[in-house]
C-alpha positions in Angstrom: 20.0 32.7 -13.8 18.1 30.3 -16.2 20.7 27.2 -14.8 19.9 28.2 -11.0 16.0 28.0 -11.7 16.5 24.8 -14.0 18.3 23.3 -10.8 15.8 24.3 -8.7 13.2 23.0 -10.6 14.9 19.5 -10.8 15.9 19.2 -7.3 12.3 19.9 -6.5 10.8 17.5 -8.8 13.1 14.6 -7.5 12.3 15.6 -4.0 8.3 15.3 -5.3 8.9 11.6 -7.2 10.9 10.3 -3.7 7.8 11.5 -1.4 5.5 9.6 -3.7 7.6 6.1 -3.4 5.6 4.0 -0.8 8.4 2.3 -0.4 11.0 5.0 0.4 10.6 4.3 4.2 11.3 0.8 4.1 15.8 1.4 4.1 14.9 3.2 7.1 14.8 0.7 10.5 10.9 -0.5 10.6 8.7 1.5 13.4 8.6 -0.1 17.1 5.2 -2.9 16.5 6.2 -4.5 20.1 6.2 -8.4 19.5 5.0 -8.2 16.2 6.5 -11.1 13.9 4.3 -11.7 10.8 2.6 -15.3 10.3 0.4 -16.0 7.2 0.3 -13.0 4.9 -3.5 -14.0 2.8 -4.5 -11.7 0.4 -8.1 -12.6 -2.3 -9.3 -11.0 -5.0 -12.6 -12.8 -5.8 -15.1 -10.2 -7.5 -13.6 -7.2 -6.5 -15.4 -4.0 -8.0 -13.9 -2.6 -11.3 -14.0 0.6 -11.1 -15.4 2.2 -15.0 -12.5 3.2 -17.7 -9.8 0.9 -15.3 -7.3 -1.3 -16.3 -8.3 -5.1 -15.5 -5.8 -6.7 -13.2 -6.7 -10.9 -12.2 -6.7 -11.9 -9.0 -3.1 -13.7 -9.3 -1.8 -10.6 -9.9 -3.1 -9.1 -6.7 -2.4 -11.8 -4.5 1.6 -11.4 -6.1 1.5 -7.7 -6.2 -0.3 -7.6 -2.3 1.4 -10.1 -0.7 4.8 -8.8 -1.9 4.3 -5.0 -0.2 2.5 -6.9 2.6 5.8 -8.8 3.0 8.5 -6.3 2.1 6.8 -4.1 5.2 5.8 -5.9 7.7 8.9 -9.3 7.3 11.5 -6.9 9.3 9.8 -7.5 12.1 11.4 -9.8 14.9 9.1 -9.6 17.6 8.0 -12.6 19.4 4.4 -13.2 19.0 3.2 -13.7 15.9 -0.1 -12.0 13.4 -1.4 -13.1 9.8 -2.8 -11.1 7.7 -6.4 -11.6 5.9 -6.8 -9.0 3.3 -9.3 -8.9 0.6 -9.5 -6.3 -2.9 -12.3 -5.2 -3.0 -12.7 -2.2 -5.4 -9.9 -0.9 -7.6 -9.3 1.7 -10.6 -6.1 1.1 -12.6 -5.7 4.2 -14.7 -5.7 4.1 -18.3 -3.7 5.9 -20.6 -3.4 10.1 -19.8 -4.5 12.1 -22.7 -2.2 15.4 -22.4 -4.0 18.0 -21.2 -7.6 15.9 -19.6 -7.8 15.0 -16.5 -8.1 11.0 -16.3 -8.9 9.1 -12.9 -6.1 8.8 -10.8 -5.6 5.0 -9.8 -7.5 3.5 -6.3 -7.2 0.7 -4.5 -10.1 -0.6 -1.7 -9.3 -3.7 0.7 -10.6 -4.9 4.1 -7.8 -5.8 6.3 -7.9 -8.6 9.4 -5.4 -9.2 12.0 -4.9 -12.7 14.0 -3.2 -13.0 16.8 -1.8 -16.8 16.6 -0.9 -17.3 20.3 -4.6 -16.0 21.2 -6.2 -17.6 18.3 -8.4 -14.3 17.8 -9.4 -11.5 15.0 -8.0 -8.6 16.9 -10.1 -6.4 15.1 -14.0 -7.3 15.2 -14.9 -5.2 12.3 -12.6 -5.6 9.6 -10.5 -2.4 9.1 -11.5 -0.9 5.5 -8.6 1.2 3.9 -8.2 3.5 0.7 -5.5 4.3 -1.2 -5.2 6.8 -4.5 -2.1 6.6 -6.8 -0.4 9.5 -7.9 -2.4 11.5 -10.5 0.3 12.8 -13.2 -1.1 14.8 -15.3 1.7 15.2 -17.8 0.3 12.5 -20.4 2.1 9.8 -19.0 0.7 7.1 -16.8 2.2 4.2 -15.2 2.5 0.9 -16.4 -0.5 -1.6 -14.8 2.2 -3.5 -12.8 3.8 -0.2 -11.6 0.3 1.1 -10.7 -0.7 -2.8 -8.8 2.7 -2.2 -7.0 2.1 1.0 -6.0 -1.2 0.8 -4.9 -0.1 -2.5 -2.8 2.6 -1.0 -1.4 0.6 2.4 -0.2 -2.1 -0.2 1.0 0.7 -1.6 3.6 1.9 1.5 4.6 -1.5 2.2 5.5 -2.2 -1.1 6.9 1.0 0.0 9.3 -0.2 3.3 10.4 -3.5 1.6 11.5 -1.7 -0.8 13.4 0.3 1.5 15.4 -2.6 3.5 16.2 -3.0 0.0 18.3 -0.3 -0.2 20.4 -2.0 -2.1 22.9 -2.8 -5.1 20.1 1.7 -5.4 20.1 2.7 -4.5 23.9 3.9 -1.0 22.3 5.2 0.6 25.0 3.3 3.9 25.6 
């Protein structure tokens, strides 16, 4: 009885850490974007808000960390036409060390996103889109690395950047 619950429990906590990877999705074929093809992929971090108690990340390290989650999701596209990216960090809390047993602040990430349409040669949003992300709060006394946390929060940051692209379709000739 004790091995069937044990193998429960496992199976269930694996199927919780693969839900949480940002990334899972990207083995799968990418969603329809229409023409999309992705041009310059610009991401800054100058002054971004620090949130208190974070981990301090440089600029460098979001532009690598960004532009890599920025590229991994949106380079399988083939479409035609092509869009660039402008992002900017502008508020982020990496997560400190976990003390077992108190809750700490789970890790968030802020950015303003732009999209370009090259061929038109305009923003296709006016407003720049503003997104938010949280990290995965462990509670267990463990917390990820900084690098695993930029990653993370870059990567979650994309996805989101994704979902708010398809809920454009008309920017990307989506059929409807």
């Amino acid at each position: 009885m004790f091995r069937a619950i044990k193998a429960v429990l496992i199976l269930a906590l694996m199927a919780m850490v693969a839900a949480c990877d940002p990334t899972a999705d990207l083995v799968d074929p990418p969603v329809d974007l229409g023409d999309f093809r992705m041009g310059h992929n610009i991401t800054v971090a100058r002054d971004p808000e620090i949130l208190p108690g974070s981990r301090k990340a440089t600029e460098a390290e979001w532009q690598k960390a960004m532009t890599g989650a920025i590229a991994a999701r949106f380079g399988r596209y083939e479409g035609a036409r092509l869009y660039h990216f402008g992002i900017s960090i502008d508020a982020y809390n990496l997560a400190a060390i976990d003390i077992p047993g108190v809750p700490t602040p789970k890790s968030a990430l802020g950015v303003t996103v732009t999209v370009w349409d090259d061929a038109k040669g305009i923003k296709l949003n006016e407003k720049a889109k503003v997104i938010t992300v949280f990290g995965i709060f462990s509670g267990a006394g463990i917390q990820p690395t900084k690098q695993v946390q930029l990653d993370n929060l870059s990567a979650l940051a994309a996805k989101s950047v994704e979902n708010w692209l398809l809920e454009n379709p008309e920017w990307f000739s989506i059929p409807q």
